[in-house]
DRENPA-750258 format. One record per residue: residue in one letter; y, x, z of N, C-alpha, C in turn. Coordinates in steps of 0.1 Angstrom, whole numbers, padded with zeros to 4 digits, always signed. Each point is the difference from the previous one (the first is absolute). Layout:
# DRENPA-750258
AYXZYXZYXZ...
//
This chain:
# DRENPA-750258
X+0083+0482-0233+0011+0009-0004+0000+0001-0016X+0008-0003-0003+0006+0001-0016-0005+0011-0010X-0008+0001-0007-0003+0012-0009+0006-0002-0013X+0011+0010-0004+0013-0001-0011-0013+0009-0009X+0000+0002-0017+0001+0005-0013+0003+0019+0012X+0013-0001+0003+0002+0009+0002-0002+0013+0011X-0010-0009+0008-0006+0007+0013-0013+0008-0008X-0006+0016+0003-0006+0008-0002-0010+0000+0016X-0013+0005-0005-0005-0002+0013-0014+0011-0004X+0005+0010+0017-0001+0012+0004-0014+0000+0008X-0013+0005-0003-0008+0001+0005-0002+0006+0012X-0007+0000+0013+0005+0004+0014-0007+0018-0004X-0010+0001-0010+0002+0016-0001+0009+0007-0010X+0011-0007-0008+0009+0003-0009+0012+0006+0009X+0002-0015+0005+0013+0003+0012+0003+0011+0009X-0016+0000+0004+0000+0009+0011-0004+0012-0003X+0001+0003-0012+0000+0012-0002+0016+0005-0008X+0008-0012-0007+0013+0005-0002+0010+0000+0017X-0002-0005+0006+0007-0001+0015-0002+0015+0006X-0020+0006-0003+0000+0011+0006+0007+0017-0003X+0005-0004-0016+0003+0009-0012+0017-0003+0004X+0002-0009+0002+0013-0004+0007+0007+0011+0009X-0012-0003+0014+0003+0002+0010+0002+0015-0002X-0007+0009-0008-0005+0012-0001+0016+0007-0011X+0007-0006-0007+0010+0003-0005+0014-0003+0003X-0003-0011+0011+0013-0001+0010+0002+0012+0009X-0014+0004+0004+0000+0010+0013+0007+0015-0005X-0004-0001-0014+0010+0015-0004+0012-0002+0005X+0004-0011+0000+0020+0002+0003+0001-0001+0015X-0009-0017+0007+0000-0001+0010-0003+0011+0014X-0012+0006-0008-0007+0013+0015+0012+0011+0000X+0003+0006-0009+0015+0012+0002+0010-0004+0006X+0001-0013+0000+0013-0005+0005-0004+0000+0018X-0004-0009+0003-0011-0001+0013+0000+0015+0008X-0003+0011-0011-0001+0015+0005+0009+0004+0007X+0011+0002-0015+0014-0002+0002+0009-0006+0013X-0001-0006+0004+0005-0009+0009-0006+0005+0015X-0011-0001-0001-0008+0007+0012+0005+0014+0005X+0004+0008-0011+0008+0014+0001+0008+0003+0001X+0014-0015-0006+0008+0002+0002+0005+0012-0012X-0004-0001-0008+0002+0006-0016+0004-0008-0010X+0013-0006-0001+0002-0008-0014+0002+0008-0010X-0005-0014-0010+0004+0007-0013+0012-0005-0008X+0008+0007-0009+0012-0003+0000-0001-0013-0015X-0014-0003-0009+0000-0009-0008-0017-0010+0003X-0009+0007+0004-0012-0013+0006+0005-0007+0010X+0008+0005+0009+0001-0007+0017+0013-0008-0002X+0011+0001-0011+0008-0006-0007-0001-0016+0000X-0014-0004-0005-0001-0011-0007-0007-0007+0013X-0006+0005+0008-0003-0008+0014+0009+0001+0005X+0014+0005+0003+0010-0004+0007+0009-0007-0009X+0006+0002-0011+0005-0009-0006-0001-0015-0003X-0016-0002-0002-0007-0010+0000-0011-0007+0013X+0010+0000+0010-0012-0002+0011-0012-0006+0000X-0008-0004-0012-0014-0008+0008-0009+0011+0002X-0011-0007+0005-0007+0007+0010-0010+0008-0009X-0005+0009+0003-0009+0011-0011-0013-0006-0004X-0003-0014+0009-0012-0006+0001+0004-0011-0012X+0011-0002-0009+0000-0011-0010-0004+0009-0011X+0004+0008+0002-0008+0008-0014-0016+0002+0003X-0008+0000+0008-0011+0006+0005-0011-0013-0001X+0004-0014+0003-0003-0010+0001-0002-0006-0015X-0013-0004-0007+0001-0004-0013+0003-0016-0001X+0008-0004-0007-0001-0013-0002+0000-0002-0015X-0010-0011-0006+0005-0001-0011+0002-0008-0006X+0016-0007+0004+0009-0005-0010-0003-0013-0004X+0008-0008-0007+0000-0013-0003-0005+0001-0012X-0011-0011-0004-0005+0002-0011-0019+0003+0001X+0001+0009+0014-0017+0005+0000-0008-0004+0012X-0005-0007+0002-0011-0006+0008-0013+0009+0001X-0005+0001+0013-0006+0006+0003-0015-0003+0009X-0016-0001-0009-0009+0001+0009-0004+0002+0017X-0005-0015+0006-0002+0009+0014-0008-0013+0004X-0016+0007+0004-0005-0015+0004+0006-0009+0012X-0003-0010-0004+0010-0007+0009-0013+0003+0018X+0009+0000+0007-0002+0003+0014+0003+0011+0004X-0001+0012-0007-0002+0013+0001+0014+0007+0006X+0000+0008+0010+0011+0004+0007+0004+0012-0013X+0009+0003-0005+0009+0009-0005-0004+0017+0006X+0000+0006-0011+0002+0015+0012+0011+0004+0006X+0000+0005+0010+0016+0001+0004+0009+0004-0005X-0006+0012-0013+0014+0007-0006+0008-0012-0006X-0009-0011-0007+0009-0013-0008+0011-0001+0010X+0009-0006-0006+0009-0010+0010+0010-0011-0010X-0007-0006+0000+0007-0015-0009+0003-0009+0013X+0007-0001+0003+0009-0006+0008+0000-0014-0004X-0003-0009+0007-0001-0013-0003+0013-0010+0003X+0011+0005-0001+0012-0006-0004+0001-0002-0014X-0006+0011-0010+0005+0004-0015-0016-0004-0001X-0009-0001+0003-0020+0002-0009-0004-0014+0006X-0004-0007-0010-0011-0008+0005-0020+0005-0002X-0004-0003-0003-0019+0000+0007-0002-0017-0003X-0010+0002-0011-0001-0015-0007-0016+0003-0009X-0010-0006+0006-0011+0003-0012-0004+0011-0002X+0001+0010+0008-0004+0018+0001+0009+0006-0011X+0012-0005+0004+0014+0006-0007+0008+0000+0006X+0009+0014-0002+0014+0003+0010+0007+0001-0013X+0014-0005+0005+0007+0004-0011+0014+0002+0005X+0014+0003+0000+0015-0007-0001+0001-0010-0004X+0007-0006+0007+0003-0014-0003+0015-0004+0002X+0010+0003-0011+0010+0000-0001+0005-0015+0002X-0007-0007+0002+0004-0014+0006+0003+0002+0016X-0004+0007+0003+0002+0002+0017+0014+0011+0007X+0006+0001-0014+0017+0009+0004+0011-0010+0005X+0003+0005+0011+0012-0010+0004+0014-0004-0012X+0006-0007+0000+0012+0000-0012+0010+0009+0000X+0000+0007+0012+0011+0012+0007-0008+0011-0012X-0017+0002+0001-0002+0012-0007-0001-0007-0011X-0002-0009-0009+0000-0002-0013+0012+0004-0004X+0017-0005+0004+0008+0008-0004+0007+0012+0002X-0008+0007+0010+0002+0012-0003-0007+0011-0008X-0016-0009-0005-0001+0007-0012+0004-0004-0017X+0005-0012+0004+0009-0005-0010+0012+0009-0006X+0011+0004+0012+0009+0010+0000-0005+0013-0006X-0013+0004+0002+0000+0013+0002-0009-0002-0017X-0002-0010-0008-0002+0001-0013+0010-0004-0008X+0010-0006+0005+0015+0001-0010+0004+0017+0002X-0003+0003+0009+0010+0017+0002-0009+0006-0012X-0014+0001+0002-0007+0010-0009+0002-0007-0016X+0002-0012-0001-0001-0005-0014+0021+0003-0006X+0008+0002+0011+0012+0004-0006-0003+0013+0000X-0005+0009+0007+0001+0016+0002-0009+0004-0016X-0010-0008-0004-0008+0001-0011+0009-0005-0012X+0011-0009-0002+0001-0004-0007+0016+0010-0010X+0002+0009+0011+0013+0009+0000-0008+0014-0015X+0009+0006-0001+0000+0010-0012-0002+0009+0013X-0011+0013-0002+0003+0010+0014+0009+0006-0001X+0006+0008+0009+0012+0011-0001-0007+0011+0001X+0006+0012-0006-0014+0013+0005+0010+0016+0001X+0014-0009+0002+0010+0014+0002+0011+0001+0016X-0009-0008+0008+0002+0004+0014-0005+0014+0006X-0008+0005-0002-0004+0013+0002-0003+0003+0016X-0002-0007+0005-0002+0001+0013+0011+0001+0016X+0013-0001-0013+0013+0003+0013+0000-0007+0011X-0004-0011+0002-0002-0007+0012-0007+0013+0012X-0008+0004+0002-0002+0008+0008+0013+0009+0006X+0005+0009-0013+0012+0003-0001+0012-0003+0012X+0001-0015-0005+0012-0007+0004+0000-0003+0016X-0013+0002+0001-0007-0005+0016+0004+0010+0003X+0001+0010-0001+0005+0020+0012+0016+0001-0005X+0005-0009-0010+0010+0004-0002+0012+0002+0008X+0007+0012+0009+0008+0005+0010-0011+0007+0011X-0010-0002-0001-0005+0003+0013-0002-0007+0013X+0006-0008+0001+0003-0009+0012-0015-0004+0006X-0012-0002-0011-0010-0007+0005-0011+0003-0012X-0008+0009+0005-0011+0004-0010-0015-0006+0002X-0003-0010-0004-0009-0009+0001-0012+0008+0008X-0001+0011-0007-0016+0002-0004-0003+0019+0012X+0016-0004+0008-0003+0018+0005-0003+0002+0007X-0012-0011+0014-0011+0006+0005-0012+0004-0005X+0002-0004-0014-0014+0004-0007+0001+0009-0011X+0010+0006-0004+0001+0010-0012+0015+0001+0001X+0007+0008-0005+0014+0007-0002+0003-0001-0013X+0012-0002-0002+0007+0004-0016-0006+0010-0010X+0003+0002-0012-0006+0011-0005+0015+0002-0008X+0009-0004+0005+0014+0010-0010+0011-0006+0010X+0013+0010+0000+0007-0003+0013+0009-0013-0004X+0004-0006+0009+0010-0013+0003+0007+0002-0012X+0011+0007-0001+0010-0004-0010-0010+0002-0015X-0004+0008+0002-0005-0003-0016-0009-0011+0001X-0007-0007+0005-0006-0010+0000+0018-0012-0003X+0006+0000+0012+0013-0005-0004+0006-0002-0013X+0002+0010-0004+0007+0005-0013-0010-0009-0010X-0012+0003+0001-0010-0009-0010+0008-0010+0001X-0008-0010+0010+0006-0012+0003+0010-0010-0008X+0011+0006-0002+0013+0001-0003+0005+0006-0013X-0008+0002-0004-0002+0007-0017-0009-0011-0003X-0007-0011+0001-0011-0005-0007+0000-0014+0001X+0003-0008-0013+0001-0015+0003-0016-0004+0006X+0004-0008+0011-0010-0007+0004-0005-0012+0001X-0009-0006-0004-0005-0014-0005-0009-0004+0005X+0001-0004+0018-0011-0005+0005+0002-0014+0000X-0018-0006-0004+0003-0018+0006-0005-0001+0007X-0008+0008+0005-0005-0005+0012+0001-0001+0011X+0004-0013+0009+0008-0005+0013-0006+0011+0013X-0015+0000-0005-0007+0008+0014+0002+0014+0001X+0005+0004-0009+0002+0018-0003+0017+0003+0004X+0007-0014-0007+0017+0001-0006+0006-0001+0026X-0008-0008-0001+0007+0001+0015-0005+0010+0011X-0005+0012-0001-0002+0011+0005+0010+0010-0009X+0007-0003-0007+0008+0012-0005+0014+0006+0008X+0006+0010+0000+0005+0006+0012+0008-0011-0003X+0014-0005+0010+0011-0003-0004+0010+0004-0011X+0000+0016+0001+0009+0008-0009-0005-0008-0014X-0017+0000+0000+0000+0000-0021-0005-0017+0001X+0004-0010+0005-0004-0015-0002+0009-0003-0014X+0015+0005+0000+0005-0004-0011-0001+0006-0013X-0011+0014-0005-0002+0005-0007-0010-0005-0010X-0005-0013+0011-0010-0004-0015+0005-0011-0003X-0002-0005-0013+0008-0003-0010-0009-0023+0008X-0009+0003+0004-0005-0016+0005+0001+0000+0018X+0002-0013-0001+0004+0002+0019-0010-0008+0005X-0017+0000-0001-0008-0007-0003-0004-0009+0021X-0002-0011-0003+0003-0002+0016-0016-0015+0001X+0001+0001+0009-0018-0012+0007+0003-0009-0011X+0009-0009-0004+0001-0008-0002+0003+0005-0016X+0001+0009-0007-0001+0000-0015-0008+0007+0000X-0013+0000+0003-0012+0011-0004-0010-0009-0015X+0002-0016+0001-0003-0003-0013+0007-0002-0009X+0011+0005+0001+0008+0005-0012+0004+0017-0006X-0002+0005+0014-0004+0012-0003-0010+0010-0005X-0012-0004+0005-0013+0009+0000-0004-0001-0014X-0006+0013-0005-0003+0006-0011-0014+0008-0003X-0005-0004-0010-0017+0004+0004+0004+0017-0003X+0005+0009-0006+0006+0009+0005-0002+0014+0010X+0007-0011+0012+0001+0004+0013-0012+0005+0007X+0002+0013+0001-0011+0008+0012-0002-0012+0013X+0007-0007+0007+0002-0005+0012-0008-0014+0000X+0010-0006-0013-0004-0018-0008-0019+0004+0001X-0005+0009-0005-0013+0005-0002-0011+0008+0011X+0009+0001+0009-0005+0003+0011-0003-0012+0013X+0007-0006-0003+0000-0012+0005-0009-0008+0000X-0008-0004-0017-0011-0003+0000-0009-0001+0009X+0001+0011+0005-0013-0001+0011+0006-0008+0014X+0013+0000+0002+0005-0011+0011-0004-0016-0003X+0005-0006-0016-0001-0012-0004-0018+0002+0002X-0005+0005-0006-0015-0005+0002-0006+0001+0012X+0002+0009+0005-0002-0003+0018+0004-0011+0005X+0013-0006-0004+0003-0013+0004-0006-0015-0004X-0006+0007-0010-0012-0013-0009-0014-0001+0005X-0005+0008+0009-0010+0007+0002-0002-0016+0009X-0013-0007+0001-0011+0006-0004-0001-0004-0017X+0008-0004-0005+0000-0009-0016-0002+0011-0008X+0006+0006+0001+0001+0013-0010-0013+0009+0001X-0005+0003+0011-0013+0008-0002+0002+0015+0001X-0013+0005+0009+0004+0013+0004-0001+0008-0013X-0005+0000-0009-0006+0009-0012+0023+0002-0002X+0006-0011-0002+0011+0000-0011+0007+0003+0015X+0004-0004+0009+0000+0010+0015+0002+0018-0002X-0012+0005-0001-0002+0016+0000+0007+0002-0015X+0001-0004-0013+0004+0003-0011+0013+0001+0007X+0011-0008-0001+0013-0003+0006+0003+0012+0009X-0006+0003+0011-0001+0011+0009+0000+0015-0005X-0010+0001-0006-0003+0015-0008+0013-0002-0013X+0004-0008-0004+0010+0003-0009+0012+0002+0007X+0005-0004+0014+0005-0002+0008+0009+0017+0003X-0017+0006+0004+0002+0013+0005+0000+0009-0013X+0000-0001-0011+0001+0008-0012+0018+0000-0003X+0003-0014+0006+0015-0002-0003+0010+0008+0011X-0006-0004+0012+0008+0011+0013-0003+0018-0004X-0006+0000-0006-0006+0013-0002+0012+0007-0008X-0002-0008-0010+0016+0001-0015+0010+0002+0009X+0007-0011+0007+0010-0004+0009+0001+0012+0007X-0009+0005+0008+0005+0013+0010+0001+0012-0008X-0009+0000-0011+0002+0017-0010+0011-0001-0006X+0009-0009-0003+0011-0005-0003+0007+0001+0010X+0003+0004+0007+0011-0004+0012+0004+0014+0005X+0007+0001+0009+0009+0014+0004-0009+0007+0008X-0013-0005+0008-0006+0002+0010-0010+0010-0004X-0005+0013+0006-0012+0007-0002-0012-0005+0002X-0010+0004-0007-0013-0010-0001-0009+0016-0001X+0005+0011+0004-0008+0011-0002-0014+0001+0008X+0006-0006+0013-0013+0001+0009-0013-0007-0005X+0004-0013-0004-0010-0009-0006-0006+0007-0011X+0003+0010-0010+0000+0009-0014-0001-0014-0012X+0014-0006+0005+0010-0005-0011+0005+0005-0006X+0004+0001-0013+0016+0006-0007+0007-0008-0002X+0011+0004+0001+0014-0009+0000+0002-0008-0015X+0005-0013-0003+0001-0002-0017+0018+0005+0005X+0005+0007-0007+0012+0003+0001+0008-0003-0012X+0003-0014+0011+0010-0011-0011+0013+0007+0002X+0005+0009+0005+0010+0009-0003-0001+0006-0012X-0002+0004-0008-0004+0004-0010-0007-0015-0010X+0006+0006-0019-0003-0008-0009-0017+0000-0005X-0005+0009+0007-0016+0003-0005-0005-0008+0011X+0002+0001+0011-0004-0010+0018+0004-0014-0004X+0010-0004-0008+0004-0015-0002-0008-0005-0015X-0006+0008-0004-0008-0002-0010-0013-0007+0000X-0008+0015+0013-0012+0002+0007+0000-0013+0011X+0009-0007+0005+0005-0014+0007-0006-0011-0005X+0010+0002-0016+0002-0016-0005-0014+0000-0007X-0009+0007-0003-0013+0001-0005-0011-0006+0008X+0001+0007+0014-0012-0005+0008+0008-0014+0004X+0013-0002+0000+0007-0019+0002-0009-0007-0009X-0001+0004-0010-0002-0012-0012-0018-0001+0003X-0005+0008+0001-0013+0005+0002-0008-0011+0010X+0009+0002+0013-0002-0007+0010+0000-0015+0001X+0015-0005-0012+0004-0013+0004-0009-0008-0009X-0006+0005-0012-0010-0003-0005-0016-0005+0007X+0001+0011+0008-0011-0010+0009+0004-0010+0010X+0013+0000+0004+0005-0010+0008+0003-0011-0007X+0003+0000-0016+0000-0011-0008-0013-0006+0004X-0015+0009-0003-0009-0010-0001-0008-0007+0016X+0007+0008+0008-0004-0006+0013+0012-0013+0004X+0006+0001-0007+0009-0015+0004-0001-0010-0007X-0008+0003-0009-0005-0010-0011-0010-0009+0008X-0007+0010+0007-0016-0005+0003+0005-0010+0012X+0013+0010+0007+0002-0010+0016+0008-0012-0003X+0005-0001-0011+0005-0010-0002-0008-0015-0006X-0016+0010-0007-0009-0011-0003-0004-0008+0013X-0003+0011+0007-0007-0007+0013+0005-0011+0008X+0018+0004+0001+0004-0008+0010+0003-0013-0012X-0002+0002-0013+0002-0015-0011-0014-0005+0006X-0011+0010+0000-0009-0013+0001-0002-0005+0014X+0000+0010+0008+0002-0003+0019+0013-0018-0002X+0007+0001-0001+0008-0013-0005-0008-0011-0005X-0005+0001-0010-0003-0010-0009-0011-0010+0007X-0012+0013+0008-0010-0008+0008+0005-0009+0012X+0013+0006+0006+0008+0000+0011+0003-0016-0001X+0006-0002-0012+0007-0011-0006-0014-0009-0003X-0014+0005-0008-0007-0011-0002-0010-0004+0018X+0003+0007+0009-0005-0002+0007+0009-0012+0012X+0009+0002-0004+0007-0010+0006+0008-0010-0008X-0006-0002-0013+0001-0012-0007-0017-0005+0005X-0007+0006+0003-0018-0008+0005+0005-0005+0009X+0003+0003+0013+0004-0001+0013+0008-0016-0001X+0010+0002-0007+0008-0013-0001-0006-0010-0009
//
């Protein structure tokens, strides 16, 4: 097996002690959720991102680490069970496990190909930081269909939520937010953002574009590595967090306060924690975007060996 300049290599008590430190700071999000579900008690912004983002609670909980880091393990020696390197993606070479980005079908090379043109146009945009959250808004707008009302109720009545609505230019680009909005307010925002212009649209900016992160690197996974995994995730839920105290919905029970973008001090107290936020989403898209450049590169020298 090929040893690159660029492979780092993890001692079997190094590893297995970041895997165990892992496992121990996945379980904050993963065991409530688990609870939750068992009780039949959602919550209206943790339980969010497991239904929005279906994978399974076990990819976050499961350490892998990433392209680039190789990992001690005498050769013969059975694994402990919590590991699970999957031997479609890991080889075992010389009392070494590693990824082995040479072993991705060409179906997944280009679709992490796609999904680093999206983050390198979404990175390469000016942010916007005067949407203010109306998307939520726009989604209750008439009534017809309130996303969120098995799990919490409005906190101000219909027409005046309305009335907002319709008083407030709105500037969504984001395709996954823009096609949940009521029918009444689709033509109110000023972009008609649709699957097929999301890399002309997305903006580092965007609550959504930035929330996402944690979808695109789940989808890189195992290349990306659980460490940059749980980052993406916990910024994830800091962003739904914005997003719901922002929105028309009561968050009393949870002992949320509302950011009350109705008001010029609420659209203030918004666009603050926006910039705040997209800043660390700058530097987590930086990093996913290193990985899947070098995830490629080996990808590519490994099947220039091959031939």
């Amino acid at each position: 097996m090929d040893r690159t300049p660029q492979m780092t290599v993890l001692s079997a008590d190094v590893w297995r002690e970041m895997a165990r430190s892992h496992r121990e700071r996945a379980a904050r999000h993963t065991g409530p959720a688990r609870r939750r579900k068992d009780c039949g008690i959602p919550h209206p912004i943790e339980d969010f991102l497991f239904q929005y983002y279906p994978f399974p609670l076990s990819l976050l909980e499961h350490w892998q680490p990433g392209t680039g880091v190789a990992l001690e393990w005498p050769e013969g020696s059975a694994l402990p069970e919590e590991m699970t390197f999957h031997s479609r993606h890991y080889v075992r070479d010389s009392g070494i496990i590693s990824a082995e980005p040479g072993l991705m079908t060409e179906k997944e090379r280009g679709r992490i190909s796609w999904i680093r043109d999206l983050l390198a146009a979404t990175a390469s945009r000016p942010p916007f930081f005067s949407c203010h959250g109306l998307h939520e808004w726009a989604m209750v707008h008439g009534g017809a269909v309130v996303r969120h009302e098995k799990v919490t109720s409005l906190r101000l009545p219909q027409a005046e939520i309305d009335a907002f609505v319709e008083s407030r230019p709105i500037c969504c680009s984001h395709h996954d937010a823009f096609r949940f909005f009521a029918p009444g307010a689709r033509a109110f925002n000023r972009l008609q953002p649709s699957l097929e212009t999301r890399l002309q649209n997305e903006q580092p900016g965007c609550v959504h574009a930035n929330m996402d992160l944690y979808k695109w690197c789940a989808k890189v996974m195992p290349w990306a590595g659980s460490e940059l995994l749980l980052d993406c995730f916990e910024l994830a839920m800091d962003l739904r967090e914005l997003d719901m105290r922002a929105s028309p919905y009561d968050l009393a029970t949870w002992g949320l306060d509302p950011v009350r973008i109705e008001t010029s001090e609420g659209r203030r107290e918004y666009e603050g924690e926006q910039k705040r936020l997209s800043f660390q989403a700058m530097q987590l898209r930086s990093r996913l975007i290193g990985k899947i450049d070098l995830t490629l590169e080996l990808a590519a020298g490994h099947a220039a060996t091959v031939a």
